[in-house]
C-alpha angles and dihedrals in degrees: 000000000000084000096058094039091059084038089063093050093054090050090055089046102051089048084054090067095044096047087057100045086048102045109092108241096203095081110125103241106242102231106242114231085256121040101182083054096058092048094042085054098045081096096061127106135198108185097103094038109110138172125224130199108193114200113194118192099358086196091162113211129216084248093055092179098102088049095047084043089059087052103059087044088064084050104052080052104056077049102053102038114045143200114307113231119219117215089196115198092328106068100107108220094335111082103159125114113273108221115223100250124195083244107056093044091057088049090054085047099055097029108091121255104230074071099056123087120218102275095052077045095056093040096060089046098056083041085056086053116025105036131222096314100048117138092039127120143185133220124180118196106213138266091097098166135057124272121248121196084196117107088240149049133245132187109292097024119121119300097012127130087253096049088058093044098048090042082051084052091047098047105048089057088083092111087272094302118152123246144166137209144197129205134252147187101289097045092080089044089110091114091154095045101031123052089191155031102244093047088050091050096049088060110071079038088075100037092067095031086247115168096198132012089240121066144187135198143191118217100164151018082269110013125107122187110195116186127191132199145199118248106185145062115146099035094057110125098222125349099031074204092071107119098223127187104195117216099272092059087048104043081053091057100059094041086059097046090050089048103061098037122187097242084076093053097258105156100189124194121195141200144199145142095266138013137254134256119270095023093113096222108140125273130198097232099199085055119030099016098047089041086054090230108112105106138031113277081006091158094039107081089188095061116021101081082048089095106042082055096048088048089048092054095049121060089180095071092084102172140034116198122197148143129179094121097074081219123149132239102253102055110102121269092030089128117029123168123214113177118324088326118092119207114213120197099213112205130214130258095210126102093211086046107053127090101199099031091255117122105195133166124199111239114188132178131190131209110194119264089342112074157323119233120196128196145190113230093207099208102183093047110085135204135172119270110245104160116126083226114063118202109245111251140044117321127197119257133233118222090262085066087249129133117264138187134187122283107250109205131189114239107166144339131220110227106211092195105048088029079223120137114225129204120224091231087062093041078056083050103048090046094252112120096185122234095332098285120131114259090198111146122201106221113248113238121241085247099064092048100057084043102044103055149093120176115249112202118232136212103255084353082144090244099095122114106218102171108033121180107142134345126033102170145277140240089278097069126072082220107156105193145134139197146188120245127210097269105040117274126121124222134184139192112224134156090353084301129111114221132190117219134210102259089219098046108018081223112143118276102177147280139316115169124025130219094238085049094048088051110140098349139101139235121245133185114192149161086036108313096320111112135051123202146187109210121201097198087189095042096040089226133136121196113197108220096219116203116250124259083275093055083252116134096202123099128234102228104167120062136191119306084219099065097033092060082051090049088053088050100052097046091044085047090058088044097058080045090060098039092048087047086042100061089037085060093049095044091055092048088053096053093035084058088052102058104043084055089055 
């Protein structure tokens, strides 16, 4: 790979001389509107500026017009808001990324060559051959079919041959733009077409002429894009929802991050379906938590906290893309930074798909060893369209009958220099606006935020119970608070609820108390730590919560899809049994009656 990889740069290299013997040199420069501009940017480089669309659950639809809409908004964003120059350490006082303007793009065109240096050079040349969205890429992150609450799939449902055929149709219709994917959960769903797994897997394999399930990309000179995906459904020893990277996959992906090490600049962005434990990003607890499918490996205790440690030791890896979750932007904990690696929640652009009523898409674009911008593409906030380029295609129209595109909106940027994360409203505050995108924030409702929680421990939060000996609470208090047991574990009481959290991470595992099941008792903590209890002060009853066969405490809810659609069977197999017996038996008592009245 590293051949090829050398072999590419001499190419370009080689282009680059005969684009300057070949360029006449007798074409008269255009001055551009400002001159001390054009001689200010002659030190930026844009071989290592890239563009990202980030597509969270893709879930299409059988009225597929919100979805191309979305894409036409992408596209409309990789329009209006172009490449980011680096000046690298060259760019006298002004440091700040310089945006590929049309402008400055027609004044390279008509100035001489001999006139040029080797990045405007290299810039007209990936412009010739590449066109005007070169340098932009695509990942989708999974779920690429519609859900289907039946027991059974039909054509066109997730994971089947046809829902990998019609997302390969949707997604080359980003103007040819390449693109990647990785699998999730839902991809592997094909329960009625696919007997495993592997077959299932392959699949979609096929489908997008994908060698491995994993990928990786490069973007830039310096640039690196890893993917992961999940590689099984019906094998999965409890939630089939369980996003799970097997050990291949995993042993890959370290292989790839040492390999590219951040002493030699990398800066590495991953993707995959969910994210990983310890990253912070917010998490629904009556849904993914209680399922046991929040995380990757969330169910594997030997693997899931792999990942967090490899991102700790490797400041190169910088962001960490994933969805799963079908949450918006603007909910807390979205982006949450841990070390030099930011972890980004994507949303969905469905309306079927949505949980809030908000589509959005993450756009990012880098800019080499500067910065990371990352955006918000608002789908269901429409403005008019006012660029001087319009997108091909139909585009949506507002009520006044005009054109209209989605509002793109600035939420952070990742300083490469400082490895901070900043968020759009202090760039406001500190007088910096970004790159011209709004940095407008829809409040988010009282609602979302009791929903859409789950309560993550600190370190010194004021919650932690440090001597325990008797009562914790009850489900009549509001008391948010978490402990260590004897051996280890850490549990929590939240929301009525209590919760076990990872040791390492003190991210949420799963529960393992319920609120029904809390009704009306406390929670009690003796002999040291040891024992946990659930106390009826009417019925004069304790219940010990014994921990599971793993030394866990949290209970594994959710089971396989597999055997529960046996289960179904089996039970709908012994109705139509009773059903069937039932009429015989009427029917003989029916005959038996008329003959005892003849």
């Amino acid at each position: 790979m590293m051949m090829c990889w050398r072999c590419s740069i001499l190419c370009v290299n080689l282009l680059l001389l005969l684009l300057v013997a070949v360029l006449p040199r007798s074409i008269t420069a255009l001055a551009s509107n400002n001159n001390n501009n054009h001689h200010i940017n002659n030190n930026y480089s844009f071989r290592d500026s890239w563009s990202i669309i980030t597509l969270g659950d893709l879930h299409m639809e059988d009225d597929m017009t919100m979805h191309n809409q979305a894409r036409q908004d992408c596209l409309h964003a990789l329009r209006d808001y172009p490449l980011l120059g680096s000046s690298g350490s060259s760019g006298g006082g002004n440091n700040k990324p310089f945006p590929l303007t049309r402008d400055y793009l027609q004044t390279l065109q008509e100035s001489p060559a001999g006139d040029l240096t080797p990045n405007q050079l290299h810039l007209l040349l990936n412009r010739a051959t590449m066109g005007e969205l070169g340098q932009s890429h695509i990942v989708s992150l999974g779920d690429l079919g519609r859900g289907n609450k039946n027991s059974r799939h039909e054509p066109g449902d997730a994971g089947t041959t046809k829902c990998f055929q019609m997302a390969k149709q949707y997604l080359d219709g980003f103007a040819g733009i390449p693109y990647d994917l990785v699998a999730g959960n839902h991809d592997l769903e094909a329960l009625s077409e696919f007997e495993s797994d592997h077959d299932n897997l392959q699949a979609w394999m096929d489908c997008f002429h994908k060698p491995t399930p994993q990928f990786h990309k490069y973007i830039g000179t310096k640039t690196l894009l890893l993917g992961l995906s999940t590689v099984q459904f019906r094998e999965a020893p409890y939630s089939s929802h369980e996003v799970y990277i097997d050990d291949k996959q995993l042993e890959w992906f370290q292989q790839m991050v040492e390999s590219h090490p951040n002493e030699d600049g990398w800066k590495l962005l991953v993707f995959s379906h969910a994210p990983i434990m310890g990253s912070g990003l917010r998490v629904l607890q009556d849904v993914h938590i209680k399922s046991g499918c929040a995380w990757l490996n969330h169910c594997s205790s030997n693997t899931r906290n792999r990942f967090i440690q490899i991102v700790k030791q490797n400041p190169q890896i910088k962001c960490w893309s994933s969805g799963h979750f079908h949450l918006s932007h603007e909910l807390q904990n979205t982006l949450v930074q841990v070390g030099s690696c930011t972890f980004v929640q994507v949303g969905v652009m469905g309306p079927k798909s949505t949980r809030d009523g908000r589509r959005q898409t993450r756009f990012f674009r880098g800019c080499a060893e500067d910065c990371i911008e990352i955006y918000s593409i608002n789908h269901h906030v429409r403005v008019p369209t006012t660029t001087a380029s319009p997108v091909d295609g139909d585009n949506q129209t507002d009520d006044g009958g005009g054109e209209t595109k989605a509002e793109v909106r600035l939420d952070a940027t990742i300083d490469l220099k400082t490895g901070g994360l900043i968020y759009a409203r202090e760039q406001e505050t500190n007088g910096d606006e970004g790159s011209g995108a709004s940095t407008t924030t829809t409040t988010t409702t009282e609602r979302d935020q009791e929903w859409f929680q789950a309560y993550l421990p600190q370190e010194e939060d004021g919650c932690y119970l440090e001597d325990l000996d008797g009562s914790i609470g009850d489900t009549s208090s509001d008391k948010v608070c978490w402990w260590h047991m004897a051996d280890g574990k850490v549990l929590g009481l939240h929301q009525g609820q209590v919760v076990e959290y990872d040791a390492e991470t003190l991210a949420p595992l799963g529960v393992v108390v319920t609120e029904e099941q809390l009704h009306n008792r406390e929670v009690l903590v003796v002999q040291n730590k040891t024992t946990l209890a659930l106390v009826d002060d009417i019925k004069q009853d304790i219940e010990v919560v014994h921990p599971n066969a793993d030394g866990s405490y949290w209970r594994k809810l959710s089971r396989s899809k597999v055997i529960r659609l046996d289960e179904q069977a089996r039970e709908e197999v012994a109705k139509r049994w009773m059903d069937q017996n039932q009429r015989h038996r009427t029917e003989e008592d029916d005959i038996g009656k008329r003959n005892a009245d003849e």
